[in-house]
Backbone of each chain as ProteinMPNN parsed JSONL, in Angstrom:
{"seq_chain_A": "XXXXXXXXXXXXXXXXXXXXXXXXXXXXXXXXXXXXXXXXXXXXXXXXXXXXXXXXXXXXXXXXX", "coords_chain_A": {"N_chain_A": [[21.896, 23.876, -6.01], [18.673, 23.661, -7.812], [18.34, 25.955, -10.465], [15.949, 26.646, -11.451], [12.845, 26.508, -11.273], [11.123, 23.482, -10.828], [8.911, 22.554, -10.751], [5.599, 23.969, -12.08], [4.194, 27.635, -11.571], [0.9, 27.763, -9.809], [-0.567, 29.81, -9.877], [-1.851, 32.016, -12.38], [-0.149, 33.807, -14.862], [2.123, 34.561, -12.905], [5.488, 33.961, -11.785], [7.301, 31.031, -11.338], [7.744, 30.054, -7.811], [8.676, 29.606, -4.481], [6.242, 30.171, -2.868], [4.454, 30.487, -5.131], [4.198, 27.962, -6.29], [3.47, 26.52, -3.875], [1.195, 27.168, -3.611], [-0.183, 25.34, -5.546], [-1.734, 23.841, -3.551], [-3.858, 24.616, -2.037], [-4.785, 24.26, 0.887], [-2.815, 23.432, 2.414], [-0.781, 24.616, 1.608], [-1.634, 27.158, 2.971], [-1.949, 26.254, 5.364], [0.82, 26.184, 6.56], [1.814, 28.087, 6.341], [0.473, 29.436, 8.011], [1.442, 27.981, 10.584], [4.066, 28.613, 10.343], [4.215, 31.373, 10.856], [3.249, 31.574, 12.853], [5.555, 30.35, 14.929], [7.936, 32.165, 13.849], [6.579, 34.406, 15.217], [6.125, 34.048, 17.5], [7.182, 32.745, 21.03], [9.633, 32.041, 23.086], [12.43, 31.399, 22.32], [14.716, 34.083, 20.915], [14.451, 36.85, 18.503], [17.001, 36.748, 16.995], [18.736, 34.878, 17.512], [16.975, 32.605, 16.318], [16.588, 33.365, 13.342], [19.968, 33.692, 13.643], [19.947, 30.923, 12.879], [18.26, 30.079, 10.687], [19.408, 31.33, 8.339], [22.096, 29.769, 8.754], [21.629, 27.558, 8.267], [19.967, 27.702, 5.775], [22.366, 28.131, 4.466], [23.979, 25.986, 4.43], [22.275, 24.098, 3.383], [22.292, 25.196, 0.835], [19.846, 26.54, 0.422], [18.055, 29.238, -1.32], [16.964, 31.254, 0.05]], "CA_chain_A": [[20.483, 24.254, -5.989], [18.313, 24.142, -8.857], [18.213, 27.8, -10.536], [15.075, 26.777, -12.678], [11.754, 25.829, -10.718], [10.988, 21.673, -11.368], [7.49, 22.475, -10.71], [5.243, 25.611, -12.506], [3.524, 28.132, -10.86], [0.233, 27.528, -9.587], [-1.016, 31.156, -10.038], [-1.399, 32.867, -13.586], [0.765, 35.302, -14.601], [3.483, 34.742, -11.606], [6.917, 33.391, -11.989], [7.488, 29.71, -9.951], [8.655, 30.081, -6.801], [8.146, 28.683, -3.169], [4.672, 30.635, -2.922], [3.276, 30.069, -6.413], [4.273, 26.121, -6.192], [3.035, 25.675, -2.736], [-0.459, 27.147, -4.115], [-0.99, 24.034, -5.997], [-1.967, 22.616, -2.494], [-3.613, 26.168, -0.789], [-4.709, 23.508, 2.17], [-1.272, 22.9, 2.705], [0.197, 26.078, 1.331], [-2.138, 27.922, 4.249], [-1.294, 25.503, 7.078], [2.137, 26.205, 6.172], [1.791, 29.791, 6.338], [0.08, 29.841, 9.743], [2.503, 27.462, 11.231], [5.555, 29.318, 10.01], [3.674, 32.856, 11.302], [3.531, 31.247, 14.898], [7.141, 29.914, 14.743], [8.598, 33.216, 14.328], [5.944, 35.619, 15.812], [5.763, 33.649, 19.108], [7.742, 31.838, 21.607], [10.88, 31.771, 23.975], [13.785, 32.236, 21.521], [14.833, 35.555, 20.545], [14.523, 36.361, 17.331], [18.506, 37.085, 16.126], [18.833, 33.573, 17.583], [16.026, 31.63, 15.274], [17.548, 33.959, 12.399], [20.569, 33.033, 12.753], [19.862, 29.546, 12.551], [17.682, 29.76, 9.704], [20.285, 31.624, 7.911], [22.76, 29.005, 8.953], [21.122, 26.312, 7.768], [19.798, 27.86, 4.597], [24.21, 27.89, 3.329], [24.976, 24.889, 4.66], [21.423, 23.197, 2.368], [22.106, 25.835, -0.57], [18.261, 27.141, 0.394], [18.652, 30.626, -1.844], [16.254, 32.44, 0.901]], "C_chain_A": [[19.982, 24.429, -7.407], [18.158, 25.503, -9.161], [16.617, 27.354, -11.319], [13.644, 25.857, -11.731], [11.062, 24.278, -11.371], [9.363, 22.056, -11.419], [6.591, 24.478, -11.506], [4.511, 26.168, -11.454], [1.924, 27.969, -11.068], [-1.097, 28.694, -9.627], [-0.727, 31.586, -11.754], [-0.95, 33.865, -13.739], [1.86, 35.872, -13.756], [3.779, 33.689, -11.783], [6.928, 32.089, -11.156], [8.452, 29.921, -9.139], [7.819, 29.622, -5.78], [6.704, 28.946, -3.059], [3.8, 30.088, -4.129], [3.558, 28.658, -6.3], [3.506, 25.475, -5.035], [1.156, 26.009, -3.047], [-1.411, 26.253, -5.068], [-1.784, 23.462, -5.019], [-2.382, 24.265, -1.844], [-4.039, 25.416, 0.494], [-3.537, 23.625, 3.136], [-0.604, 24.44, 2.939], [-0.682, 27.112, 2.777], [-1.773, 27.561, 5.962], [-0.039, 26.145, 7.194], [2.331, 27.702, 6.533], [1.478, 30.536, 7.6], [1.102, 29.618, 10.711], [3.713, 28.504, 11.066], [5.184, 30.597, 10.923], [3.808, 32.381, 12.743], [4.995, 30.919, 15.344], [7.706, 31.264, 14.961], [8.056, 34.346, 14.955], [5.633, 35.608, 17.276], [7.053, 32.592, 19.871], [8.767, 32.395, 22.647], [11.803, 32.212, 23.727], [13.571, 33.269, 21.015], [15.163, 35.479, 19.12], [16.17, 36.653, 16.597], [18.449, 35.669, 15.996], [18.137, 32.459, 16.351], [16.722, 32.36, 13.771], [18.613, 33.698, 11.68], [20.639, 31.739, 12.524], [19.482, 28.919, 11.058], [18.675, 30.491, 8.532], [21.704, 30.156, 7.956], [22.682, 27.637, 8.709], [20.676, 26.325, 6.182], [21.252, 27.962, 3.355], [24.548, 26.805, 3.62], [23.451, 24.079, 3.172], [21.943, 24.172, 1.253], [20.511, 25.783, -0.455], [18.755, 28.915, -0.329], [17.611, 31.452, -0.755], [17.417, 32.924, 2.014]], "O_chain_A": [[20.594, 25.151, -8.193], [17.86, 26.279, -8.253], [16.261, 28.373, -11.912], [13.634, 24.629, -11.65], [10.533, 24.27, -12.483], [8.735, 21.654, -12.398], [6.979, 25.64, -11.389], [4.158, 25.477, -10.499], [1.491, 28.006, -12.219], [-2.288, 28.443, -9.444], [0.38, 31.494, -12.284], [-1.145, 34.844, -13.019], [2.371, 36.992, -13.744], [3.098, 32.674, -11.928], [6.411, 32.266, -10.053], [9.653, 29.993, -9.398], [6.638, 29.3, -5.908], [5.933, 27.991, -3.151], [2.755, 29.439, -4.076], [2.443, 28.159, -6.146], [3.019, 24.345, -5.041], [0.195, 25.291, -2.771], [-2.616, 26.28, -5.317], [-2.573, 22.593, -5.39], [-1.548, 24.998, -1.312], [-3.58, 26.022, 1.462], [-3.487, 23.865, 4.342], [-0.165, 25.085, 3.891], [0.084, 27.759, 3.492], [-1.519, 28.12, 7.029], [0.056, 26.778, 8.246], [3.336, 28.118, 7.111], [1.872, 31.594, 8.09], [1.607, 30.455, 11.46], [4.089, 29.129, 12.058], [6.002, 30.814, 11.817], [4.5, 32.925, 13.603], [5.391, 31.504, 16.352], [7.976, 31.602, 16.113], [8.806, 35.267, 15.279], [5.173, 36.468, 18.027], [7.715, 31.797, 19.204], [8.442, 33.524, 23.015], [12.328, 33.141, 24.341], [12.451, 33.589, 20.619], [15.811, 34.606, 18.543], [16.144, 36.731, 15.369], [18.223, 35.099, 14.928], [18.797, 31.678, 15.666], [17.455, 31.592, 13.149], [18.811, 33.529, 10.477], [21.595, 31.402, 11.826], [19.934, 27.953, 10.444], [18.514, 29.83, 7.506], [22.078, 29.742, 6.859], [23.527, 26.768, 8.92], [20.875, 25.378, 5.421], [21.286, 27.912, 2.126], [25.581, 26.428, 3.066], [23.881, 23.609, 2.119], [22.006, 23.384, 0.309], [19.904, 25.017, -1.204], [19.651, 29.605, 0.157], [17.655, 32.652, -1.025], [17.168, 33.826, 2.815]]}, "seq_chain_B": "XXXXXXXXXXXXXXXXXXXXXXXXXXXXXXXXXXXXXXXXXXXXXXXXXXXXXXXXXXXXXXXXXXXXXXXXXXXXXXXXXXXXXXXXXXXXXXXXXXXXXXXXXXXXXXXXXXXXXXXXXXXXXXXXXXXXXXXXXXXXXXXXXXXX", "coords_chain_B": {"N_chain_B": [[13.48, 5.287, 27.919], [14.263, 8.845, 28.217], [14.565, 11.854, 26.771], [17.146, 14.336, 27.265], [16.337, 16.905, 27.261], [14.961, 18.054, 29.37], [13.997, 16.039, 30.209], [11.835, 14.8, 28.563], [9.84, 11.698, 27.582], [8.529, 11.294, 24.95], [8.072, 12.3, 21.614], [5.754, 14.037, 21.672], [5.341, 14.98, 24.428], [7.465, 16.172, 24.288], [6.909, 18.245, 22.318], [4.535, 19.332, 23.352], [5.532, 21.051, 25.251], [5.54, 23.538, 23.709], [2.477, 24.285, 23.156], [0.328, 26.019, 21.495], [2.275, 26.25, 19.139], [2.589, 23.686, 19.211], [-0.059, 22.367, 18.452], [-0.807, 23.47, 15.795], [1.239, 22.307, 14.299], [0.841, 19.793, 14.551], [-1.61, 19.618, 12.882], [-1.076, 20.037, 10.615], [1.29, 18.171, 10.208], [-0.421, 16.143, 9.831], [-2.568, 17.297, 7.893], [-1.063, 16.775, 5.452], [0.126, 14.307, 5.827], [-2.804, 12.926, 4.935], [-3.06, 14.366, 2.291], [-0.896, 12.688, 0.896], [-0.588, 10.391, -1.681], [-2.147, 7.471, -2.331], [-0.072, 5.073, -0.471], [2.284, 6.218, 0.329], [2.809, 8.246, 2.51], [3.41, 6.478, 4.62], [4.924, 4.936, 3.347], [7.413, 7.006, 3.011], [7.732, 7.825, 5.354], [8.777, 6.037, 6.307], [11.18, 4.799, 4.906], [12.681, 7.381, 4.94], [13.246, 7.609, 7.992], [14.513, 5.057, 8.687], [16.374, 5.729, 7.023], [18.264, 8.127, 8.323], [17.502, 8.113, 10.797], [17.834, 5.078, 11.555], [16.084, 3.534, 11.878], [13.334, 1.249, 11.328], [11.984, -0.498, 8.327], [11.188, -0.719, 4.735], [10.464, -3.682, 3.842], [8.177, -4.749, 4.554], [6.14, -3.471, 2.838], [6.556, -4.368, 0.462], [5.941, -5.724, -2.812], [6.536, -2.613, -4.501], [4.647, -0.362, -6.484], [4.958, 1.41, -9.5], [5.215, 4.284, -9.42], [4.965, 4.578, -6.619], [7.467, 3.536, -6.301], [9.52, 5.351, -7.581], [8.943, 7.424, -5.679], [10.374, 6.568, -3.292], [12.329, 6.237, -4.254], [13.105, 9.386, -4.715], [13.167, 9.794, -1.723], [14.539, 8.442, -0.482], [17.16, 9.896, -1.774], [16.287, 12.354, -0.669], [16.893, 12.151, 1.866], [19.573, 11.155, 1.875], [21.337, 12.935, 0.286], [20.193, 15.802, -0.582], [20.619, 17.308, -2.576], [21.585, 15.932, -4.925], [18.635, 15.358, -6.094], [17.714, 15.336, -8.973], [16.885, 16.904, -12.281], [15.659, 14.777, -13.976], [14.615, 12.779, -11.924], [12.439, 14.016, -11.022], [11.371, 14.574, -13.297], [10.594, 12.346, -13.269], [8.769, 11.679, -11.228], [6.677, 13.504, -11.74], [5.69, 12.055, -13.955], [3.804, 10.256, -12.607], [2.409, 12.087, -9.986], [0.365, 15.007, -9.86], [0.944, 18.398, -9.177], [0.056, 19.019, -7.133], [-0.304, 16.853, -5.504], [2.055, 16.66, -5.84], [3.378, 18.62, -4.119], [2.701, 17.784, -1.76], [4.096, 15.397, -0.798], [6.108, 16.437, -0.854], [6.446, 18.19, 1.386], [5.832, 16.303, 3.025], [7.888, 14.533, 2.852], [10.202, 16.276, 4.021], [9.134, 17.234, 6.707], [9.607, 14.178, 7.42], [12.233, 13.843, 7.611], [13.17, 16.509, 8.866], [11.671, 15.529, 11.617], [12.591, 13.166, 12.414], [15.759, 13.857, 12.412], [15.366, 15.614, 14.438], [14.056, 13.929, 16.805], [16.269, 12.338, 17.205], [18.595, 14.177, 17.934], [17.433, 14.599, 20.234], [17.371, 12.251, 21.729], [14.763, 11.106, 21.77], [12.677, 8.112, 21.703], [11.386, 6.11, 18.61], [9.641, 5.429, 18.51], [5.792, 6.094, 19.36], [5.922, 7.919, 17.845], [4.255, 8.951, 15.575], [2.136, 11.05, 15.373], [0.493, 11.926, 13.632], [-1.497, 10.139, 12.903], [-1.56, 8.233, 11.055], [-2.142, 4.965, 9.373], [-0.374, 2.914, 9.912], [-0.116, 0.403, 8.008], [0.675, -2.166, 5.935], [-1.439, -2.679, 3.84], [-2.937, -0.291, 3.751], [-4.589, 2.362, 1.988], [-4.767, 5.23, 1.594], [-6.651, 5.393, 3.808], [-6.796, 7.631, 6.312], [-6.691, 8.213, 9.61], [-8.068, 10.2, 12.203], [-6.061, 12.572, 13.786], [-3.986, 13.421, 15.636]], "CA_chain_B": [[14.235, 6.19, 27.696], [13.98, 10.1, 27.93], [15.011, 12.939, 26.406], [18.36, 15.206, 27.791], [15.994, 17.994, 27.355], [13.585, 17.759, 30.494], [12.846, 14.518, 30.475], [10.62, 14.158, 28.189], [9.836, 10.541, 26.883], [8.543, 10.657, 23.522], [8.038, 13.221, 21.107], [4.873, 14.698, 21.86], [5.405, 15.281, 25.393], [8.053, 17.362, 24.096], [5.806, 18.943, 21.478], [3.387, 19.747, 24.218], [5.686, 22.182, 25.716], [4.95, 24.589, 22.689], [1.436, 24.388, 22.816], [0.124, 26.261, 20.609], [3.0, 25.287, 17.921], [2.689, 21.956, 18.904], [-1.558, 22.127, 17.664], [-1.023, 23.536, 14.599], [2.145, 21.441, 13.516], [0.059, 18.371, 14.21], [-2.574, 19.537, 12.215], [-0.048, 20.631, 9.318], [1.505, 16.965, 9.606], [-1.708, 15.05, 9.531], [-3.259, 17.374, 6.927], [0.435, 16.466, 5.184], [-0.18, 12.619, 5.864], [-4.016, 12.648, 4.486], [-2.747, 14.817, 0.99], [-0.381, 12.164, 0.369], [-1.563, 9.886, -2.448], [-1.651, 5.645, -1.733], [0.792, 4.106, 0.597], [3.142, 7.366, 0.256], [2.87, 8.514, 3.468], [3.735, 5.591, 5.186], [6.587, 4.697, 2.934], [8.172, 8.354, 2.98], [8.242, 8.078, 6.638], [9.856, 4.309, 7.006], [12.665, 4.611, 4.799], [14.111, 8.563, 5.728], [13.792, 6.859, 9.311], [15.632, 4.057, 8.185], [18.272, 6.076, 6.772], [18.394, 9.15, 9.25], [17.075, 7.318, 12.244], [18.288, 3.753, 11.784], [14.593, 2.757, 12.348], [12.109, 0.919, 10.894], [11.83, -0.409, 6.844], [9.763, -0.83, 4.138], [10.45, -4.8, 3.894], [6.529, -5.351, 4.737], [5.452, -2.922, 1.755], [7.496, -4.926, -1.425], [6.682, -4.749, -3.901], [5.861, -1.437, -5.061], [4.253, -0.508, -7.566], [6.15, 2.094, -10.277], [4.879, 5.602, -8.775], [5.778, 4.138, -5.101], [9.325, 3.043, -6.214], [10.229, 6.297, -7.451], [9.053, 8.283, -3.912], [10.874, 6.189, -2.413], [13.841, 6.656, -4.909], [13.238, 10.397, -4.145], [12.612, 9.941, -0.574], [16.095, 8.334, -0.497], [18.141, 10.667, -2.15], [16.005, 13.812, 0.129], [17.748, 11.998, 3.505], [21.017, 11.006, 1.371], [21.904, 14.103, -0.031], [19.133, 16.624, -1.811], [21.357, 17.962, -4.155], [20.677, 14.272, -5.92], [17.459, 15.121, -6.541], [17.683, 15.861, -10.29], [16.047, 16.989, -13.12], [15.564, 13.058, -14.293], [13.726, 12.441, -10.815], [12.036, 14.956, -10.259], [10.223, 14.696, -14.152], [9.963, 10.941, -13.036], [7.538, 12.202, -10.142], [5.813, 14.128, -12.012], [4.769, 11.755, -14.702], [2.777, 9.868, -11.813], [1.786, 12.516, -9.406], [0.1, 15.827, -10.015], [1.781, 19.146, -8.84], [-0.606, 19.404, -5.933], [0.343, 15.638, -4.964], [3.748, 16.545, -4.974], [3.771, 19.189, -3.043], [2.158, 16.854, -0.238], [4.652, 14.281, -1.077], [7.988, 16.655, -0.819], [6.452, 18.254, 2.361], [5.718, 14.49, 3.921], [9.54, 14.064, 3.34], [10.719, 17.447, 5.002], [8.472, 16.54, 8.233], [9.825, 13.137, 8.112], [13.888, 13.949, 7.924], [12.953, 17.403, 10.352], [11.541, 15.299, 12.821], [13.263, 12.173, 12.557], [16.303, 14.339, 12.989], [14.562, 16.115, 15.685], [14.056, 12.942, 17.803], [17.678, 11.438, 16.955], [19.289, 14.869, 18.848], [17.387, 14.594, 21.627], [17.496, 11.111, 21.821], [13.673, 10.229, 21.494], [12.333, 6.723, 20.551], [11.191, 6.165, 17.346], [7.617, 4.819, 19.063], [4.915, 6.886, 19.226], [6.583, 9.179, 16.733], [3.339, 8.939, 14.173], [1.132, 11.885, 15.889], [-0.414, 12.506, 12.058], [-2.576, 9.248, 12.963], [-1.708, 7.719, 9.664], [-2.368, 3.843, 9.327], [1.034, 1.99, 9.433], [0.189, -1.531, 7.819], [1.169, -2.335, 4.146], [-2.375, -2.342, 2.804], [-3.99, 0.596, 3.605], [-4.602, 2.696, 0.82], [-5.419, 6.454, 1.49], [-7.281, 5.553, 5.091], [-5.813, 8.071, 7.155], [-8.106, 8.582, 10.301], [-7.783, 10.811, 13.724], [-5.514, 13.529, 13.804], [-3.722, 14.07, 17.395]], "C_chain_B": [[13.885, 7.23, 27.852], [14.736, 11.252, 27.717], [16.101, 13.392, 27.626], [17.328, 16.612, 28.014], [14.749, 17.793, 28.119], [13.324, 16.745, 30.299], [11.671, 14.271, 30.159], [10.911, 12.7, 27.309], [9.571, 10.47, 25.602], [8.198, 12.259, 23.05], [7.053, 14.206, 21.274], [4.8, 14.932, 22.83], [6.549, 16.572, 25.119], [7.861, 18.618, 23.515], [5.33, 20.104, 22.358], [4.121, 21.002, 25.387], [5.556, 23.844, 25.49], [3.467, 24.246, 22.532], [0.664, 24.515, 21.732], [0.715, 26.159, 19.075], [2.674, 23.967, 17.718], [1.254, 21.393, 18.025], [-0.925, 22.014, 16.242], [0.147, 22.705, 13.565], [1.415, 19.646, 13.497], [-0.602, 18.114, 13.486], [-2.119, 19.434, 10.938], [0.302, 19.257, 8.922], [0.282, 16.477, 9.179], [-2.234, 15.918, 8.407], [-2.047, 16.609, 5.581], [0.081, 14.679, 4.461], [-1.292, 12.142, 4.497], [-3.767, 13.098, 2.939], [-1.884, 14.04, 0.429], [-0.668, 10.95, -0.481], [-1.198, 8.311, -1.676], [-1.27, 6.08, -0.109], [1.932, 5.249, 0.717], [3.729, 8.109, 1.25], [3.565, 8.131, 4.714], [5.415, 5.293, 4.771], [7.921, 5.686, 3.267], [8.958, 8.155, 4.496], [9.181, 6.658, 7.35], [10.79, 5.098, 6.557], [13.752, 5.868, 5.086], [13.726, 7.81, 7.032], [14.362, 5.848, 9.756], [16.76, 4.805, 8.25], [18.79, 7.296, 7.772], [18.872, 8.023, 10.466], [17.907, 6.052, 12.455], [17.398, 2.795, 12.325], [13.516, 2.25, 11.453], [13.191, 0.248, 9.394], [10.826, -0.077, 6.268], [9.515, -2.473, 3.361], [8.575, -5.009, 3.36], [5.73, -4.969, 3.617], [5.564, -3.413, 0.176], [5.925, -5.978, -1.732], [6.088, -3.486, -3.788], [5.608, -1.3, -5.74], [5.206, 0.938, -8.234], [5.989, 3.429, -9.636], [5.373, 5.79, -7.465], [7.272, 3.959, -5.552], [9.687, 5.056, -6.737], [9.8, 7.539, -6.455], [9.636, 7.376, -3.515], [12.186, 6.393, -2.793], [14.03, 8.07, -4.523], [13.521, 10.365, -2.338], [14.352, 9.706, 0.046], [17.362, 9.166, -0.669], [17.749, 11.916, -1.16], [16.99, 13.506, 1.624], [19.238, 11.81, 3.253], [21.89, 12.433, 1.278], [20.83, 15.132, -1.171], [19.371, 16.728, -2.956], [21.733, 16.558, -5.451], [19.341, 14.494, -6.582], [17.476, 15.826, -7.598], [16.519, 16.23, -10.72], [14.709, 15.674, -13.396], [14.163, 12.844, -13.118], [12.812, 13.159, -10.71], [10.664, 14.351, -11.436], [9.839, 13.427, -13.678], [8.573, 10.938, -11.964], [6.336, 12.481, -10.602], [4.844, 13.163, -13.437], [3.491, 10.402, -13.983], [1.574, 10.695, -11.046], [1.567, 14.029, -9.794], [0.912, 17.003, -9.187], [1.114, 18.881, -7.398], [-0.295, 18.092, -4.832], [1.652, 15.673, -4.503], [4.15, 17.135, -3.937], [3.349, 18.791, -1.56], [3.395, 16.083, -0.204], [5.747, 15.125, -0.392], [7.642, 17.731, 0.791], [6.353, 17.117, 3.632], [7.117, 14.259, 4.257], [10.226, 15.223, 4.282], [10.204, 17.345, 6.081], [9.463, 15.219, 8.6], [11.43, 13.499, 8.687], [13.843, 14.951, 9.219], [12.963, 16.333, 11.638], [12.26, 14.037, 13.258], [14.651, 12.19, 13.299], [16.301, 14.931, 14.624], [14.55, 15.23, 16.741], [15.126, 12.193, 17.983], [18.236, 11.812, 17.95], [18.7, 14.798, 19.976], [16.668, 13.64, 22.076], [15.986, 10.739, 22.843], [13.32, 9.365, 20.903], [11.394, 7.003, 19.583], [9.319, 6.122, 17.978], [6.987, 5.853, 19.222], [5.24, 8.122, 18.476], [5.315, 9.375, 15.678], [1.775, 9.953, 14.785], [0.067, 12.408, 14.954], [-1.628, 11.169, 12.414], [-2.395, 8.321, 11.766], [-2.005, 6.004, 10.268], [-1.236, 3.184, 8.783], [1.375, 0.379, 8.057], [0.137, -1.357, 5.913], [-0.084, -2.163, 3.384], [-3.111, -1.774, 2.92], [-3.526, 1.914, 2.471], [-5.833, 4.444, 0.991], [-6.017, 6.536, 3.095], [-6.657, 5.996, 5.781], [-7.181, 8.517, 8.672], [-7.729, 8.921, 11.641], [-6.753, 11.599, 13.819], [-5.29, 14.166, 15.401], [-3.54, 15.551, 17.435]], "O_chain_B": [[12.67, 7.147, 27.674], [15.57, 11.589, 28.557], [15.991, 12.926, 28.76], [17.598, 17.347, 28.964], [13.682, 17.432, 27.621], [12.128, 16.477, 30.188], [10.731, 13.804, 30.802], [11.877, 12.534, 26.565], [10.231, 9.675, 24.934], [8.082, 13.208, 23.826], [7.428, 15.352, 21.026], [3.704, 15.493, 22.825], [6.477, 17.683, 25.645], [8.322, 19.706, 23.861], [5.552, 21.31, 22.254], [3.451, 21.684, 26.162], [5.498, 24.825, 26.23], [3.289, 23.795, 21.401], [0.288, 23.57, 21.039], [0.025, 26.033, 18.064], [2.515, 23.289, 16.702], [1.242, 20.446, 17.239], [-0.607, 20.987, 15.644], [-0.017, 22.522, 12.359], [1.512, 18.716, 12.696], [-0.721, 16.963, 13.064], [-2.745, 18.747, 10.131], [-0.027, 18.832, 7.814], [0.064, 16.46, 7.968], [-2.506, 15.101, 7.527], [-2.59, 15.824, 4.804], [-0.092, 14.158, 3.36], [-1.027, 11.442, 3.52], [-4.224, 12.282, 2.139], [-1.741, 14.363, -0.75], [-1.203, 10.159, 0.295], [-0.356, 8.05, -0.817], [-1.696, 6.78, 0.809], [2.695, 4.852, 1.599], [4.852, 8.601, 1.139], [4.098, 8.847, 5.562], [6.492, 5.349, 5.365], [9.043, 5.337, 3.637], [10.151, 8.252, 4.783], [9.863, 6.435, 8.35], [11.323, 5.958, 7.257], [14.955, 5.781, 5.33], [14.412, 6.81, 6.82], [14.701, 5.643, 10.921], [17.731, 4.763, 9.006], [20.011, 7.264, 7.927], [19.893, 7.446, 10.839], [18.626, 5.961, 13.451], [17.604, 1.746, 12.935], [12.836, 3.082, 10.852], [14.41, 0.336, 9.251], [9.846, 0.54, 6.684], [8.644, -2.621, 2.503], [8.021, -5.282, 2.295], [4.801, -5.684, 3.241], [4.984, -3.059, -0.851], [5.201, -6.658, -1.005], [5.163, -3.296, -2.999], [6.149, -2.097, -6.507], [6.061, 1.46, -7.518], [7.09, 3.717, -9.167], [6.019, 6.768, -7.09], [8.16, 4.42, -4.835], [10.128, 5.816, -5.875], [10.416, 8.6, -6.556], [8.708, 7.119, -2.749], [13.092, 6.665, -2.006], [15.103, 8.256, -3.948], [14.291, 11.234, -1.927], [15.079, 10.447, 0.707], [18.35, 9.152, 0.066], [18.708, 12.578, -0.762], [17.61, 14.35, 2.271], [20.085, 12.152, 4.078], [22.806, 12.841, 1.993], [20.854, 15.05, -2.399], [18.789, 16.453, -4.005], [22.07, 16.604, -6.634], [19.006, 13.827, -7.561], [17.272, 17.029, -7.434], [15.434, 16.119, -10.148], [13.502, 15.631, -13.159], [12.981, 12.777, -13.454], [12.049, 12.625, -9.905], [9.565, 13.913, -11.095], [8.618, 13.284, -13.631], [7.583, 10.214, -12.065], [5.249, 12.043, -10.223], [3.712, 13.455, -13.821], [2.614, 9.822, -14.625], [0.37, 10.454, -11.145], [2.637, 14.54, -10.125], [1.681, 16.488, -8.375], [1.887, 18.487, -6.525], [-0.096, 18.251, -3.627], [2.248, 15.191, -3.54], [4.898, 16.721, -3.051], [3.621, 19.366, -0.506], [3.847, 16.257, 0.927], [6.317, 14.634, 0.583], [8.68, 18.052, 1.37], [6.725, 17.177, 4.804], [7.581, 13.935, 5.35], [10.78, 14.857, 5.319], [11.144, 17.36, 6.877], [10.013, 15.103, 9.695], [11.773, 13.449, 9.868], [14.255, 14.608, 10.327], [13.877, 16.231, 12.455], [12.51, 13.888, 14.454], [15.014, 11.418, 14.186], [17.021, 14.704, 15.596], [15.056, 15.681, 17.769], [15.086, 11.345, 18.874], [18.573, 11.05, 18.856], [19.45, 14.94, 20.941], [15.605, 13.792, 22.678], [15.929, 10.33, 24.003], [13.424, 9.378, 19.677], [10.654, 7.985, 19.642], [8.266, 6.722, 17.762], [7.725, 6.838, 19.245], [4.705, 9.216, 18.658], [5.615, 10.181, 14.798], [0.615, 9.576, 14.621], [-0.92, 13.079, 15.252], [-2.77, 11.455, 12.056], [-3.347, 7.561, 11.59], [-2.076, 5.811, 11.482], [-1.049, 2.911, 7.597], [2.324, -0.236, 7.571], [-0.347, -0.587, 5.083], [0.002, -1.559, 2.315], [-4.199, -2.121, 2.462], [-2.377, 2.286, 2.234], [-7.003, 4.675, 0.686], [-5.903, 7.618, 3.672], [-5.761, 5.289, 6.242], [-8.296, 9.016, 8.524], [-7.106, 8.088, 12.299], [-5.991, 10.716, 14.211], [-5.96, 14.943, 16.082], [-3.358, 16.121, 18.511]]}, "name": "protein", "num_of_chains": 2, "seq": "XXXXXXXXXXXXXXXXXXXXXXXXXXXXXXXXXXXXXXXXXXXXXXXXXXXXXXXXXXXXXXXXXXXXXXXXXXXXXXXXXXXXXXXXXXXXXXXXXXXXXXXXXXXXXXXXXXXXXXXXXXXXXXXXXXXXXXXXXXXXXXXXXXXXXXXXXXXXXXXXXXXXXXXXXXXXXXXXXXXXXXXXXXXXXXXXXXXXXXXXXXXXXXXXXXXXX"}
């Protein structure tokens, strides 16, 4: 995993990371934000389950979240 | 063909069991699609479904021009193996497309491998897989139009 953000932050005065990069695009970066908010705030699966998935997927990619 | 999981036939029938996910991820791709600069969109989504999927090319699109060849050089290495995607590449991106471009660009590819994947495991056809509405054919150029 890169340790050093490829892209700068999109916000002044804050560090690059997933948020300040995706605010180059706040269209995007908002869709993104809704979607994700319905994903885990709604549905069927329980949340340990989605958890641990996303955990389980974030060591197998090297995602540092 | 249809899906193991209820019998659904193509991807958006399966979609459509999440409703309300299924809206706003359509909208998310297609806004996705429309933020992607050129032919970018199109390409991104042939060749990870080439190399995932085992579907489609980008035969019909050659040549490319220098900005297109390296998304597609990225686009390659995101379904190959990420941890490819260097420094080198990455600045190569960037001395075409703007940050705000990219970040359309490197979410276009995470949709495409997600769902490409997505329809592999539960062995949906590739067909009607393009619910963003985009315009498949080699020379359209930004016209993205209708949003399922």
């Amino acid at each position: 995993m890169s340790t050093v953000p490829r892209l700068p932050s999109a916000i002044a005065d804050q560090p690059a990371n997933f948020g300040t990069i995706l605010a180059h695009h706040m269209q995007l970066a908002t869709g993104f934000g809704s979607t994700y908010a319905t994903f885990w705030s709604h549905g069927v699966l329980d949340h340990p389950t989605k958890e641990a998935t996303r955990i389980r997927n974030a060591r197998i990619t090297d995602c540092g979240y | 063909m249809s899906s193991w999981l209820g019998g659904h036939a193509d991807e958006a029938s399966l979609l459509a069991v999440r409703t309300g996910l299924a809206d706003q991820l359509a909208h998310l791709r297609g806004d996705v699609a429309r933020e992607c600069p050129g032919r970018t969109a199109v390409l991104i989504e042939r060749r990870i479904g080439q190399i995932v999927g085992g579907v489609g090319n980008i035969d019909e699109f050659v040549p490319l021009d220098a900005a297109e060849a390296v998304v597609v050089a990225v686009a390659e290495q995101f379904a190959l193996d990420v941890h490819g995607i260097d420094d080198s590449l990455v600045a190569q991106l960037g001395q075409h497309y703007t940050p705000a471009e990219q970040v359309a660009i490197m979410f276009r590819m995470a949709f495409a491998e997600g769902f490409t994947k997505l329809r592999r495991v539960l062995d949906l056809p590739a067909d009607g897989a393009h619910p963003v509405g985009i315009d498949q054919s080699p020379n359209h150029n930004q016209e993205i139009e209708g949003v399922a």
